[in-house]
N, C-alpha and C positions, 0 to 999 in steps of 0.2 A: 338244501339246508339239513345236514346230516345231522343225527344226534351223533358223536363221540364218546358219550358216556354219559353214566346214570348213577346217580350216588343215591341213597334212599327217596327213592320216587321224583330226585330233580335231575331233571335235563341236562347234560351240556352240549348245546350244540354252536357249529361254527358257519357263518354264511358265506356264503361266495356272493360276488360283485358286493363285498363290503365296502366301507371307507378307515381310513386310520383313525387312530392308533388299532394295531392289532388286539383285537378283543375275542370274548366269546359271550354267548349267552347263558346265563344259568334260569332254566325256567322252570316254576315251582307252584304247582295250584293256577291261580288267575295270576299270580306273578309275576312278574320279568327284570332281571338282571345284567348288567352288562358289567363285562371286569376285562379292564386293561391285564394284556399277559404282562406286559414287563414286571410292571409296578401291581397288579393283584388291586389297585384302586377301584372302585365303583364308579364306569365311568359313566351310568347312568340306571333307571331304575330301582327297584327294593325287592329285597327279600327280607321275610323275618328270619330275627336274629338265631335261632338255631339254625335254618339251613343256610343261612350267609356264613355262620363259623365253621357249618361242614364245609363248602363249595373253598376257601379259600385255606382250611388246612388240607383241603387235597391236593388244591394246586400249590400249595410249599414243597410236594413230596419232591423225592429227587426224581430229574426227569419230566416231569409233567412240564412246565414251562417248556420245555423242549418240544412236547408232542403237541401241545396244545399252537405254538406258534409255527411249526412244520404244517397242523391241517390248517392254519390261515393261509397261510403264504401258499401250499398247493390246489386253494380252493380259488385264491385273488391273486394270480400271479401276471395279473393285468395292473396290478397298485407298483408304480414307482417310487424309491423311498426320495 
């Protein structure tokens, strides 16, 4: 369970032997978030509202959707779509 990146003191990290939809985690304090890369949805968990609006304007940048669903898929490359 790699961290991938760290935006002011929250986690991102991505798991291997996950399940779909491709996600990651954003963890922050006692924490924990889940976001759909496609869609940036919440697909489970909370973060408070400042680090939830950092964690998903990061992931709008250009690119990031890219890198962030490359370390799913080469961490769970056991998940068929």
């Amino acid at each position: 369970m790699p961290t991938i990146h760290i935006i002011n003191s929250i986690k991102i990290d991505v798991y291997a032997r996950e399940h779909m939809p491709p996600h990651f985690h954003a963890l922050y304090a006692e924490h924990e978030m889940l976001v759909e890369i496609a869609t940036l949805a919440t697909y489970a968990g909370w973060l408070p509202p400042k680090q939830h609006r950092l964690i998903i304007q990061w992931a709008q940048m250009p690119g990031i959707k890219d890198f962030l669903l490359d370390n799913f898929k080469s961490l769970n490359s056991n998940i068929r779509k």
